[in-house]
VOBA-977366 format. One record per residue (C-alpha): residue number from 1; residue in one letter; x, y, z. Coordinates in steps of 0.1 Angstrom, whole numbers, plus 5000, padded with zeros to 4 digits. Layout:
PT_NUM_A_X_Y_Z
...
end
This chain:
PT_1_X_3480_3075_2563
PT_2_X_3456_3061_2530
PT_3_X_3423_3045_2539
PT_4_X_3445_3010_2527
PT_5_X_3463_3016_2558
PT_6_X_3431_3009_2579
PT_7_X_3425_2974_2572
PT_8_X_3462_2965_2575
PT_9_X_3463_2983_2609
PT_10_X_3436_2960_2620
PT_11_X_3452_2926_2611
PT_12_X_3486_2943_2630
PT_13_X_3462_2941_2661
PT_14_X_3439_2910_2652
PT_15_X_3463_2881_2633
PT_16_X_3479_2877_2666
PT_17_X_3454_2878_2685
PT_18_X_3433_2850_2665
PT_19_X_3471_2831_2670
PT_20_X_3471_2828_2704
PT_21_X_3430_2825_2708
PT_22_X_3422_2801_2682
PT_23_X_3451_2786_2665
PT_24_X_3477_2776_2691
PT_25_X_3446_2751_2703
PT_26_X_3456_2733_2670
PT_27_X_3489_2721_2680
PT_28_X_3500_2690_2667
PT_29_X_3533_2687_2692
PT_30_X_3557_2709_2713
PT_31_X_3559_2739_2685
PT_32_X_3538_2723_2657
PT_33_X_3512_2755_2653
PT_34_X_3502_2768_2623
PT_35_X_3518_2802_2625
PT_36_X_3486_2821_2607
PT_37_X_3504_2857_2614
PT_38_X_3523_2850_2585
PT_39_X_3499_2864_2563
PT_40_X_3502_2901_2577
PT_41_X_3534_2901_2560
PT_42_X_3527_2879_2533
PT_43_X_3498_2906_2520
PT_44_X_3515_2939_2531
PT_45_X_3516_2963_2500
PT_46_X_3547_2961_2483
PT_47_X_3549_2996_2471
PT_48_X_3551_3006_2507
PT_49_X_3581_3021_2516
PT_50_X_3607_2992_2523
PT_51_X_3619_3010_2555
PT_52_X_3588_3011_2571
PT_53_X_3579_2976_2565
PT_54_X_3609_2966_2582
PT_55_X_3599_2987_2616
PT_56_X_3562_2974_2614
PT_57_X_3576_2935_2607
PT_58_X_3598_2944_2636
PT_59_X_3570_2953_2656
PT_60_X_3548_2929_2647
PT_61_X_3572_2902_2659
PT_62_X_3575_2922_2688
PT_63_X_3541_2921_2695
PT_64_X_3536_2887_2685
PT_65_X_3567_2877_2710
PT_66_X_3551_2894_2739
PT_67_X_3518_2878_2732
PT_68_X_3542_2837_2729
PT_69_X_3569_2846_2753
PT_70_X_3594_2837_2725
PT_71_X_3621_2863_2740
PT_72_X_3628_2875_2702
PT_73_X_3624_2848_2682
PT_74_X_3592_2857_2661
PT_75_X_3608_2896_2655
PT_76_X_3641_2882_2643
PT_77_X_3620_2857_2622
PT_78_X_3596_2884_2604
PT_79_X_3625_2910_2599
PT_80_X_3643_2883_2579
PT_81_X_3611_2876_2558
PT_82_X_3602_2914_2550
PT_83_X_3640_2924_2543
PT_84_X_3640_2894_2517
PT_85_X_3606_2900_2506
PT_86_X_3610_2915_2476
PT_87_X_3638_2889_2466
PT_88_X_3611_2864_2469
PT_89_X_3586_2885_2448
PT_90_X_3611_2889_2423
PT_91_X_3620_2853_2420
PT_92_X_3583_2836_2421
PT_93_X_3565_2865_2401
PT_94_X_3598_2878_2381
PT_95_X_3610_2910_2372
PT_96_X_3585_2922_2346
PT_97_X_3557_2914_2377
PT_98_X_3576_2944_2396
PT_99_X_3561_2955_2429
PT_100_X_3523_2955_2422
PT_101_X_3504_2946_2449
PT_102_X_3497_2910_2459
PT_103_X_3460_2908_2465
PT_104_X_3439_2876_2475
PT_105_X_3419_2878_2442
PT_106_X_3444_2889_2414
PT_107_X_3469_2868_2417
PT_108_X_3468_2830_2406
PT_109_X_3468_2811_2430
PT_110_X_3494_2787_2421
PT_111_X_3520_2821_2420
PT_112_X_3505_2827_2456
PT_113_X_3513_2793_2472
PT_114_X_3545_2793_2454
PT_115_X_3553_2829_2474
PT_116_X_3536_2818_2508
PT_117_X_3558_2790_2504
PT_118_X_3591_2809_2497
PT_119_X_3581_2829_2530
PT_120_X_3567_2804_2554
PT_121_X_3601_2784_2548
PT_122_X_3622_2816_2552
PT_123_X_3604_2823_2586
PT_124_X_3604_2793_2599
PT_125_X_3641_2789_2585
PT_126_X_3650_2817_2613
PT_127_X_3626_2807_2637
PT_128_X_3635_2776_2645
PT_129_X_3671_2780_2641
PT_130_X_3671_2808_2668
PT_131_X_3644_2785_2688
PT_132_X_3674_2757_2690
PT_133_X_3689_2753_2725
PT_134_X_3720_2732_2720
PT_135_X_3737_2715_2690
PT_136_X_3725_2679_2698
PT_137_X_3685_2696_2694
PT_138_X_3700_2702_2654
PT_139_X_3677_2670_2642
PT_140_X_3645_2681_2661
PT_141_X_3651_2720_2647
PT_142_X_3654_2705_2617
PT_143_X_3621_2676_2623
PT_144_X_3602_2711_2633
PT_145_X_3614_2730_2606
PT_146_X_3602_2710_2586
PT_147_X_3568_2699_2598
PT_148_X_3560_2733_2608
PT_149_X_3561_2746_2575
PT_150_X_3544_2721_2560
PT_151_X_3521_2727_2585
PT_152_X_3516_2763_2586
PT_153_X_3514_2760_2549
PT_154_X_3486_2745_2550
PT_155_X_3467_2761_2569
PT_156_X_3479_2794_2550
PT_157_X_3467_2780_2517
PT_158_X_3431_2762_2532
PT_159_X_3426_2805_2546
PT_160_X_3434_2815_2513
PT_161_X_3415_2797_2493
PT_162_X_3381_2802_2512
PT_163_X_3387_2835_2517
PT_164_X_3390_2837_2478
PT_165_X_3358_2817_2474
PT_166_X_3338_2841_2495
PT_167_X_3349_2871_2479
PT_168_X_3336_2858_2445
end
């Protein structure tokens, strides 16, 4: 274990934690809440060993379902998003970007709403699929999907970007 692996231990514990405290209170309907935990996987180092990742996403839904009572849902949801991680990297940064690390103040920002994008709807994609009940819910999954990534989005890029203004 690196001293990079401190600070990500730390949002492992925290991000969901801050979820359940602070952003579940902004709720704009039944599941409209701005899934902030994203960002754990969307700033994991991607020269970490793909194997791992996919335990610790694993776990981190885990954690994140205990903390919802989502039976699953969240876990499924972030496995999907770190196996096709580096599908997305490829596709928004391309294949000469290779796996250098995506950090808050190197990358344009544009690239980096373009990949929290790709990963908020992939989540979400799988969340709220495996959230749906019965067939005749299909048009509200789909209403949610829909809003909630928007949503989350949102609040993903408004983090972002004053994060990135405080660090300058």
């Amino acid at each position: 274990m690196n001293s990079r692996s401190y600070p990500f231990i730390i949002y492992f514990f925290l991000l969901p934690v801050l979820q359940v405290m602070v952003f579940d209170q902004f709720n704009l309907g039944v599941q409209l809440i701005p899934q902030i935990t994203l960002l754990f996987l969307i700033f994991y180092p991607t020269d970490a060993e793909q194997t791992i990742f996919l335990v610790i996403a694993f776990l981190y839904g885990l954690y994140s379902d205990l903390l919802h009572s989502t039976m699953g849902i969240q876990a499924a949801a972030c496995v999907t998003a770190a196996f096709l991680r580096p599908t997305i990297i490829t596709s928004v940064f391309g294949k000469n970007h290779g796996y250098v690390n995506i950090r808050l103040q190197q990358t344009p920002f544009i690239a980096l709403s373009a990949y929290s994008l790709n990963m908020v709807l992939l989540h979400h994609l799988v969340y709220y699929l495996l959230g749906l009940a019965s067939w005749p819910k299909t048009l509200w999954g789909i209403q949610q999907f829909i809003f909630g990534s928007l949503y989350t989005l949102l609040f993903l890029i408004a983090i972002m970007f004053v994060l990135r203004k405080n660090k300058q």
